[in-house]
N, C-alpha and C positions, 0 to 999 in steps of 0.2 A: 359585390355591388360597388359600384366606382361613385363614392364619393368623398368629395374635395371640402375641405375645412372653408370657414365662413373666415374672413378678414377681420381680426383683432388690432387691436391697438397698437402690438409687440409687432404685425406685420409692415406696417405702414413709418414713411420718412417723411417729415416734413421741409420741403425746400422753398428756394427763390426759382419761377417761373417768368422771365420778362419780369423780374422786380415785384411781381407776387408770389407771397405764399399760399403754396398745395400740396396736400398729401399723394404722395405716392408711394406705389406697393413694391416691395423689395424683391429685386430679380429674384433672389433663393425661394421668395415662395412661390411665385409665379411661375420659374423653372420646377417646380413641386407639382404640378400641373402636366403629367404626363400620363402616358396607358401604365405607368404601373399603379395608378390608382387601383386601376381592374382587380388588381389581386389575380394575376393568368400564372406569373412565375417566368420562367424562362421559357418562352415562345417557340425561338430555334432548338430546342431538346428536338434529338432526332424521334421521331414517333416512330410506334411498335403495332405491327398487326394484335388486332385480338379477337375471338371470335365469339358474339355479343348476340341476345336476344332483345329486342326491343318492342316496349311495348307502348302504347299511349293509351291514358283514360284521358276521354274529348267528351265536357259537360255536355250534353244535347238540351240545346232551348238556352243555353247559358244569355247569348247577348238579351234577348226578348227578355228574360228574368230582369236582365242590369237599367233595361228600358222601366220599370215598375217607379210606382212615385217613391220618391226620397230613398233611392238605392243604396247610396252609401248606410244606410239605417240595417240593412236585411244583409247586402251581399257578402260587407265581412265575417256577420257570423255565422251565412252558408257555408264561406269559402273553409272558413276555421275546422267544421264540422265537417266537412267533406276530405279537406286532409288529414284532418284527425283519423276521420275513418278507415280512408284507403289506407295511410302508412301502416294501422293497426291492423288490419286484413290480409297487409302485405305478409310479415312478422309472425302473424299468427299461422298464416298458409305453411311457412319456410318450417316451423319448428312440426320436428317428430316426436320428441320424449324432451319431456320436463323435469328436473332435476333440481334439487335443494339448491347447487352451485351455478345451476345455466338450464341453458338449452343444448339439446343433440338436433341442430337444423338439416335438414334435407336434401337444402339447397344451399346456396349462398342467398343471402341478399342482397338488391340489386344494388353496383359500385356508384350509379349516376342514377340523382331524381330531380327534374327539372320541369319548374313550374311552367308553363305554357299561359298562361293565364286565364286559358278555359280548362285546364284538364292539367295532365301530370304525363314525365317519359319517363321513364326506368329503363335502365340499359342493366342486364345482367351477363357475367361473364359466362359463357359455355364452356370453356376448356374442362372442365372435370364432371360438366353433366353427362 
């Protein structure tokens, strides 16, 4: 998630402007203000085939629920409940034999889960299914 620190005290310079004083904010933080907020890493990394099953759960009736009075009341602790769920069902599907020390999975679990904001993508890897 890209986000950028709020302006503190420590940021800010106080100068003469046309013979008034105002604060302004110091190139270094402002220069601080780039896409590596994103957290991506290194972009130009040369990318590598893989070969990936993809899946999406899409809420059905999601928006019309978000329409209900005082949604923000209800929809977080749908949303809560519902990923709670699926990641648990995910996890529980993957595992064959349970052991004191772990699990013996089946499968891999999936490498990428991204929120959609009506629903969930899971990418998992195929090369050894």
């Amino acid at each position: 998630m890209g986000t950028f620190k709020k302006f503190d005290e420590t940021d800010k310079i106080r100068i003469k402007d046309n013979d008034k004083p105002v604060n302004i904010i110091k190139k270094a933080v402002v220069d601080g203000f780039n896409q590596d907020i994103l957290g991506l890493g290194n972009i130009e990394t040369k990318s590598k085939q893989i070969n990936a099953l993809s899946v999406i759960f899409d809420l059905e009736g999601f928006t019309n629920f978000c329409k209900q009075i005082d949604p923000h009341l209800a929809v977080p602790e749908y949303l809560s409940e519902f990923l709670s769920w699926i990641f648990k069902e995910i996890k529980n599907e993957a595992i064959d034999k349970t052991f004191d020390q772990g699990y013996k999975l089946w499968s891999d679990l999936p490498f990428l889960s991204k929120y959609l904001g009506d629903g969930v993508l899971f990418l998992w890897d195929t090369e050894k299914m």
